[in-house]
C-alpha positions in Angstrom: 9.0 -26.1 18.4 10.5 -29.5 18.0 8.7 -32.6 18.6 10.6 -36.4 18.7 9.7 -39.1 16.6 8.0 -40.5 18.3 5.5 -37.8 18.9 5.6 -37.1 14.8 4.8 -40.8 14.3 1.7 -40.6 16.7 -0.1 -38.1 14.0 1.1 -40.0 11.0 -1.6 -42.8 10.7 -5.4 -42.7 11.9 -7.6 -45.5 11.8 -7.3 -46.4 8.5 -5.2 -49.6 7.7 -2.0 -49.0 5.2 -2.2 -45.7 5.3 1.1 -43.8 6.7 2.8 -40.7 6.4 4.7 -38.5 9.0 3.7 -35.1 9.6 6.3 -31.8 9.9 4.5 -30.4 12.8 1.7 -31.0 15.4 0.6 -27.8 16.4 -2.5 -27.6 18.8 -4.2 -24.0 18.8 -6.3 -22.8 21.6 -8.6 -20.6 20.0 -9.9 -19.4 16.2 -7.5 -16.4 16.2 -4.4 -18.8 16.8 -6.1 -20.6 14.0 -6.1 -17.9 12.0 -2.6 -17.2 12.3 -1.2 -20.8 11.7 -3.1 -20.6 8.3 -1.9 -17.4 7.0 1.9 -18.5 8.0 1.1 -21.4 6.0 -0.6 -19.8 3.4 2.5 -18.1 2.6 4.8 -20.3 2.7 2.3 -22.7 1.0 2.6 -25.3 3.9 -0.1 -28.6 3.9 -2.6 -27.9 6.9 -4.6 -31.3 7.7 -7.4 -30.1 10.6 -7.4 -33.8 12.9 -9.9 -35.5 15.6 -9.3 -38.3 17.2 -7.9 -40.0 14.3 -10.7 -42.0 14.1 -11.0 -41.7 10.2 -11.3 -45.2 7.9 -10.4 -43.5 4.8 -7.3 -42.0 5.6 -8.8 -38.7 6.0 -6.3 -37.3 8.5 -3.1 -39.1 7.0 -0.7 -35.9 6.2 0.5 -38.0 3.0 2.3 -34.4 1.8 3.7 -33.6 5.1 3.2 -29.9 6.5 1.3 -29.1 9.8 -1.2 -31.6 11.6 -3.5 -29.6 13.7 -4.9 -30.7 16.7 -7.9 -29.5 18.8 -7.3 -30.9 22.3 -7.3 -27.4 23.2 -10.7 -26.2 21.9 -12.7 -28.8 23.0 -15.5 -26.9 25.1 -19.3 -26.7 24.9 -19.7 -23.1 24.7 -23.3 -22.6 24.8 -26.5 -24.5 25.0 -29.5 -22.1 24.2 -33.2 -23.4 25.3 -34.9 -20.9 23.6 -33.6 -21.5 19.9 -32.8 -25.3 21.0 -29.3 -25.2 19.6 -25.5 -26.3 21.0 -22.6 -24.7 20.3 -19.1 -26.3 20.5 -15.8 -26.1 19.6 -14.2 -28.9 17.0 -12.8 -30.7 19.4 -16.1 -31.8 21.8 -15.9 -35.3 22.1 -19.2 -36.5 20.7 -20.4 -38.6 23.8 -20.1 -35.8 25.9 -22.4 -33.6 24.2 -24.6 -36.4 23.7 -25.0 -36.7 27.6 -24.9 -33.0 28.3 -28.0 -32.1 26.2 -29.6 -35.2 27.5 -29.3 -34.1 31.6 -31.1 -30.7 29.7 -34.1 -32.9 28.5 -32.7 -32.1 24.6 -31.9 -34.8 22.1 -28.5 -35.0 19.6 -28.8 -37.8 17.4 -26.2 -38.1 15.5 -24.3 -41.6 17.0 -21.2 -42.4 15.3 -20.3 -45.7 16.7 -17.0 -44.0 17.6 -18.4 -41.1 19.5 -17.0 -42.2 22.9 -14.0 -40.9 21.2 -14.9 -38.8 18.1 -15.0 -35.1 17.8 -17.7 -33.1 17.2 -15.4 -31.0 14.1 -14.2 -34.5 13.0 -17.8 -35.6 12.5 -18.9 -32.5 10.3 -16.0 -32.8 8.2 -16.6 -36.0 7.7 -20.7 -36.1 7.5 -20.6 -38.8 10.1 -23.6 -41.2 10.5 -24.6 -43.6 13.5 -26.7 -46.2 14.4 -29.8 -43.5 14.3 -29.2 -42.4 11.4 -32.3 -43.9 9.9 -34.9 -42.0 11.5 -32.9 -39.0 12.6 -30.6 -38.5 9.6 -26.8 -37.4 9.6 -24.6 -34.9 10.9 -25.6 -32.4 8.3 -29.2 -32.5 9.3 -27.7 -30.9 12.6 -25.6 -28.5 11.9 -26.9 -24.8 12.1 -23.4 -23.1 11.7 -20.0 -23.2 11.4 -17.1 -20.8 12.2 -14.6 -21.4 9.4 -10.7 -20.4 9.2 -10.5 -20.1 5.0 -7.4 -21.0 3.2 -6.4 -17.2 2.8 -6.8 -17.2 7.1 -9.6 -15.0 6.8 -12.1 -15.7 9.6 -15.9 -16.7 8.2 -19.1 -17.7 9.9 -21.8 -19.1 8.0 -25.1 -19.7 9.0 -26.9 -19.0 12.4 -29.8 -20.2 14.7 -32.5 -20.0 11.8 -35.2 -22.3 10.9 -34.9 -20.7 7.2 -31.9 -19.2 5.6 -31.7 -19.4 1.8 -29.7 -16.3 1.2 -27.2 -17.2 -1.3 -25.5 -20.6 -1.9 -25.9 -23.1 0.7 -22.1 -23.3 2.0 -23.1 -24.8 5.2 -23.7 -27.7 3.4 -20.9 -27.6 0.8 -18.6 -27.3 4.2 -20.0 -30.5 6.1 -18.5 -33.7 4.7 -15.5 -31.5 2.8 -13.0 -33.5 4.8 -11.1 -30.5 5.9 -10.3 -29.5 2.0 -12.0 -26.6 2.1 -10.9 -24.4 5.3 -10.4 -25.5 9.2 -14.1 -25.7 11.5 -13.2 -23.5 14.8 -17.0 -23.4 16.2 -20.0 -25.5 15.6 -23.5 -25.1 15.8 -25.6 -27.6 16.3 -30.1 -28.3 16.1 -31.1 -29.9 19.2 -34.8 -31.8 18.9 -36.9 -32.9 22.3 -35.7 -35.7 24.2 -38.4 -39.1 23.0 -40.1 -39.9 26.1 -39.6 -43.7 25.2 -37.8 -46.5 23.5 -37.9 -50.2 23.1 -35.6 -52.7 21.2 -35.9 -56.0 19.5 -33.7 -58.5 18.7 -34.3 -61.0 15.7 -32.1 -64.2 14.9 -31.7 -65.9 11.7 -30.5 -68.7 9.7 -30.1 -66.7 6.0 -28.4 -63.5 5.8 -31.2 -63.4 3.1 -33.8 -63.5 5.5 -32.4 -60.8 7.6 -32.0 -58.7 4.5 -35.9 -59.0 3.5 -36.8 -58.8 6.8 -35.2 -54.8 6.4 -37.2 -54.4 3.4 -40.9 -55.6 4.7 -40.3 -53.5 7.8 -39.4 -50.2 5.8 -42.1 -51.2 2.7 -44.5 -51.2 6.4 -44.4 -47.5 6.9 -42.4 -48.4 9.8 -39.1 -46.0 10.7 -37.6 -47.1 13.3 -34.9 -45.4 15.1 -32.3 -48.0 14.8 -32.5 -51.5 12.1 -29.2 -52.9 12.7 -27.3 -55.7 10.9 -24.4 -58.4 11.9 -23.4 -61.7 10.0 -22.6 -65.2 11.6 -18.7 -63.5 12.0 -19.1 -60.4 13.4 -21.7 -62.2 15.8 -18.9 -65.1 16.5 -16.1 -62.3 17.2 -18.5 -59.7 19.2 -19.5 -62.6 21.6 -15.8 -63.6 22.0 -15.0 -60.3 22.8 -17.9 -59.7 25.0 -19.8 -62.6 26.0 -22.9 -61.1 26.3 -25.1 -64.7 25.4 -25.5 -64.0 21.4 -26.0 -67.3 19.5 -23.2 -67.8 17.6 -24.9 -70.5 15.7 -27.6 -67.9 14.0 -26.4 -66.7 10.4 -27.4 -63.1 10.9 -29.1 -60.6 13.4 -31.0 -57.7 13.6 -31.4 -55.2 16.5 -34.4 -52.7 15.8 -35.1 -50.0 18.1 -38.1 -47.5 18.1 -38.5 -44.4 19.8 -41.5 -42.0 20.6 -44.5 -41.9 22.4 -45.1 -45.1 24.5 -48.1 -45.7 22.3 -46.6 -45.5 18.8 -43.3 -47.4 20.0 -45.2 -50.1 21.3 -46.8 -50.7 18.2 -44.0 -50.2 15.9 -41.8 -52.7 18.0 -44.3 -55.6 17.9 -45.1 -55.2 14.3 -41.5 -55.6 13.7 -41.0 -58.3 15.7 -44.0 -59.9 14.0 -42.4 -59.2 10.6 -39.2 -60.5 11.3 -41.3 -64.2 12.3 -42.9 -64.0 9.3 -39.6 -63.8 7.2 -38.1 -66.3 8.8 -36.4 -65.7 12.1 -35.6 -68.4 14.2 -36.3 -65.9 17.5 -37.8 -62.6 17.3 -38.3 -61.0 21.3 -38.4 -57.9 22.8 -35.1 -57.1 24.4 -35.9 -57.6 28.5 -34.7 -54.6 29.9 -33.0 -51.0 28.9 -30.0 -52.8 30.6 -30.0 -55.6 28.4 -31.1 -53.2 25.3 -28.1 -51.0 26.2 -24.9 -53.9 26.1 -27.0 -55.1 22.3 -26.2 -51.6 21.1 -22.6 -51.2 22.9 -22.3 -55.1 21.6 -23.0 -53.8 17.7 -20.7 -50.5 18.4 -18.0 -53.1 19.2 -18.4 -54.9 16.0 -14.9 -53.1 14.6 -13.2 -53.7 17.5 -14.6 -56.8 17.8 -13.5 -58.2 14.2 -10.1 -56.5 14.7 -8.7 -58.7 17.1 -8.8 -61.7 14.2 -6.5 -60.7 12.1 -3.6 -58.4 12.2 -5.2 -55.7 9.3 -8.8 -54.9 9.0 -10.2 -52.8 6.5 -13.3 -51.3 7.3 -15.7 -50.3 3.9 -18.8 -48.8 3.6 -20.7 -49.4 0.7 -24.2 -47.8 0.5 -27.4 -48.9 -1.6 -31.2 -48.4 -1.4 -33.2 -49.9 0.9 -34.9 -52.1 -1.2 -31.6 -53.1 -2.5 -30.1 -54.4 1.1 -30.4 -58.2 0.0 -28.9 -58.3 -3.3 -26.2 -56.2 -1.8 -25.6 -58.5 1.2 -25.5 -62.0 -1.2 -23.3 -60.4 -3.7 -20.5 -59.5 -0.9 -20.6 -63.4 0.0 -20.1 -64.3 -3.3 -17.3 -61.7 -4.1 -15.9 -63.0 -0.8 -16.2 -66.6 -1.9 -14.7 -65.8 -5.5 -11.6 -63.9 -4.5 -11.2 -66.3 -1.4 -11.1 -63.7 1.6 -12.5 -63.5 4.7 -15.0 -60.9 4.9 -17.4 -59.8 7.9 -20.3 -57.5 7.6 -22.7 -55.6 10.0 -24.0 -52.1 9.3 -27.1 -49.8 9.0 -29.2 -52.2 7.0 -32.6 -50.0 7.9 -30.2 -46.8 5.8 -28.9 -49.2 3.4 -25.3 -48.8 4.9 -23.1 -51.6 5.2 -19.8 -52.0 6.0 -18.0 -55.2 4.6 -15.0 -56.2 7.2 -12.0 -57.6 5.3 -9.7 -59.7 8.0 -6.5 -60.0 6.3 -2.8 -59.3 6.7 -0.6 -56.2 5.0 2.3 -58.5 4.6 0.5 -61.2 2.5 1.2 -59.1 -0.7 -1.0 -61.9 -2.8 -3.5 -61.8 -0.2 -3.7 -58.1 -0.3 -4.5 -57.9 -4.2 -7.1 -60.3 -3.9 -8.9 -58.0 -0.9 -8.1 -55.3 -3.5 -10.3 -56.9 -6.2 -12.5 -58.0 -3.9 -13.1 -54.8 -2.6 -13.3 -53.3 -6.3 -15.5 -55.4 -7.0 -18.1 -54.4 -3.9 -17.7 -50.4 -4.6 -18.6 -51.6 -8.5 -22.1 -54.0 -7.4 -23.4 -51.1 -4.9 -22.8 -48.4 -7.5 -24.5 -50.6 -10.2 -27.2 -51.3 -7.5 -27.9 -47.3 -7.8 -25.7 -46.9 -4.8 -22.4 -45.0 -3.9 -18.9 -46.0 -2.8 -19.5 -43.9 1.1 -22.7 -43.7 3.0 -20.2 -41.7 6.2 -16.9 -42.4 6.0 -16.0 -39.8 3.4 -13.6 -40.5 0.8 -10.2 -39.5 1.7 -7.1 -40.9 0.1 -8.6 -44.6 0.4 -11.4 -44.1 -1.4 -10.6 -41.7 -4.2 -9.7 -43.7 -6.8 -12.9 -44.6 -6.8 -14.9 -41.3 -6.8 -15.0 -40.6 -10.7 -16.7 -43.9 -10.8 -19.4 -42.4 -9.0 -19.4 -38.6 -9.8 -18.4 -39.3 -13.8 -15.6 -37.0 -15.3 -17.8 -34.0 -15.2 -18.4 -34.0 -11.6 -14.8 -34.6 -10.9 -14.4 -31.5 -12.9 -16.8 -29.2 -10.9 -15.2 -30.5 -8.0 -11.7 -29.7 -8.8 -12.8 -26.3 -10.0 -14.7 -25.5 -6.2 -11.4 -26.9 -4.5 -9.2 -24.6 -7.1 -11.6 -21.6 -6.5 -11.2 -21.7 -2.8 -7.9 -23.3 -2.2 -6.1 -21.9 -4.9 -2.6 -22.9 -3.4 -3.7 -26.7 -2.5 -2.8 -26.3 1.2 -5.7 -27.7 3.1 -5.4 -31.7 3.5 -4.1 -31.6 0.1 -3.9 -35.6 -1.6 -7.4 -36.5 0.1 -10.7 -36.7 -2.6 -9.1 -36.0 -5.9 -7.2 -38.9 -6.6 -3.9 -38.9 -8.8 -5.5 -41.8 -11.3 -8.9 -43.0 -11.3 -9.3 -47.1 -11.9 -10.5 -49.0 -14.3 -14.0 -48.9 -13.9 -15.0 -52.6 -13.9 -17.2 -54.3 -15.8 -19.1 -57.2 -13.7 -21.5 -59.9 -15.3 -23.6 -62.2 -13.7 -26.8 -60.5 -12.7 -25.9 -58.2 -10.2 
């Protein structure tokens, strides 16, 4: 099969910026046998295999940066079964995540996982790369959902693991070891995925303040409150400024921060919840704390803060998208530090994020062809991964670590669990074939060593 250019140079970037490298081969299987047949071709003739999405990946996940075979699942994108009894879903890898999102809902069944791509993420791209979402709070992450996978190993043996069980601990838990391992590990043909009963209600709130500090404690007193709400979300003065250019949807681009909080459940409990965080959010400062005045109005907040990428993207020709991850209780320190690391290597840096999960993603607006610009963002960004580890955090809460990140994993996972890493990887993929060049980086940096209190 020969493809042009121009169809090679589609599949040779996802949504990661900087990233680039140009694939052999697409190849788009219709089924796990066809799967199984690519593999053991490449197998043997020790071809790279990287399993792709949508390409929505921000840590260059799905770059082929050693060539070889992209695969595509355009072709195996059905919802196979949805079984009431055992209140499961099964798909295929390519199921766009909205989709099955709105399908179980029409069947009165709940999927919570919300990736804030999911109007165009797959449902395969999303376990391989333990994707998160604006519920992921109360609900969790993909892992929490998945019940089993159908795998393709590197030999092209065909493997399924797990099954519609509440309890299953025969053996290691390779489920788990298999969601979030970025397509190293084998190629995901069929998913299975734990439904939960649709919540017969839901309410959101919508707080305004003048101190990113403010917002930031407001997280904490609402969590220290016993309260866990479904959604706590976060947005500085500029993603505010470039989602209400992009949208104009009335938010007050004068306030320094804003929180959306949404509860779900009984009409009772949510009630309560959403009042006492509105309450809480007065009482640590917010300049307007109400209760959002319709589902219309609560629905274009949320698709306004799923925007926020999109949003900030439009500023500057390169954004880079992080996601640096602390404790709760460690949300404000977090937030003034990536001011002051902003301030320090003068760049321009956005941020908005899970603050109720301690997930935030620092924006960096900058430009790839400002090559003294660019090292600065690189310190700065060094410098962000080093303050949320030191703040007993990691360097990913759901992007997943890719090429992008993994010269920063060590720092996280110390030499010995780089080791035990390398010897899972070795032990399954003996011949390095499956999205080989993503998670163990060729050189670690230099850890840094950061004074000043934080």
């Amino acid at each position: 099969m020969k493809h042009s250019q121009a169809h090679l140079l589609a599949y040779s970037y996802d949504a990661t910026a900087n990233f680039q490298a140009m694939p052999d081969l697409v190849l788009s299987p219709r089924n796990t046998e066809e799967v199984a047949e690519i593999v053991k071709f490449c197998a043997k003739e020790q071809i790279p295999i990287v399993p792709r999405g949508s390409g929505t990946n921000l840590a260059a996940g799905t770059v082929p940066s050693r060539g070889g075979v992209v695969l595509l699942f355009n072709n195996m994108s059905e919802i196979l079964e949805l079984d009431q009894e055992n209140l499961t879903i099964t798909t295929q890898p390519g199921a766009i995540t909205q989709d099955v999102s709105i399908y179980v809902e029409k069947n009165g069944l709940f999927y919570p996982p919300d990736p804030s791509s999911m109007k165009i993420s797959t449902i395969g791209g999303n376990v391989s790369e333990n994707s998160g979402g604006l519920r992921g709070l109360k609900y969790g992450v993909t892992k929490d959902y998945v019940k089993a996978l159908t795998i393709v190993t590197p030999d092209g043996e065909v493997m399924k693991i797990g099954g519609k069980l509440a309890k299953d601990v025969a053996g290691y838990d390779l489920l788990s070891l298999l969601v979030g391992s970025e397509g190293t590990l084998g190629v995901i043909t069929e998913i299975t995925l734990k439904l939960i009963p649709l919540p017969v209600a839901k309410k959101t709130g919508i707080a305004y303040f003048n101190s990113l500090e403010e917002a930031a404690k407001t997280v904490s007193a609402i969590i220290a409150n016993r309260i866990i709400p479904v959604t706590l979300e976060f947005m500085d003065k500029g993603t505010i400024g470039a989602v209400e250019d992009f949208m104009e949807i009335g938010l007050p681009r004068e306030a320094e921060a804003m929180l959306l909080m949404e509860q779900d459940g009984s009409e009772k409990q949510v009630e309560e919840d959403i009042q006492k965080m509105i309450a809480i959010a007065k009482e640590n400062g917010a300049t307007s704390a109400i209760l959002a005045a319709s589902e219309e109005e609560s629905d274009v907040l949320k698709t306004g803060r799923r925007a926020a990428l999109s949003a900030l993207s439009r500023k500057r020709p390169t954004t880079i998208l992080e996601d640096a991850t602390v404790p709760r209780s460690e949300i404000a320190k977090m937030v003034k530090a990536i001011q002051e690391i902003a301030l320090k290597y003068d760049v321009q840096i956005s941020t908005f994020g899970h603050a109720g999960d301690g997930n935030l993603h620092p924006t960096c607006l900058t430009d790839v062809r400002d090559k003294e610009e660019m090292e600065r963002v690189e310190k700065a960004l060094d410098e962000i991964f080093q303050v949320a580890i030191d703040l007993g955090g990691t360097i990913t809460g759901e992007h997943g670590v890719g090429e992008m990140k993994s010269p920063y994993l060590e720092w996280k996972l110390g030499a010995s669990g780089m080791a035990l890493m390398r010897n899972i990887k070795q032990s399954i993929d003996p011949k390095n074939i499956m999205n080989p060049g993503k998670i163990f980086a060729k050189e670690t940096k230099k850890r840094l060593v950061i004074h000043g209190g934080n």
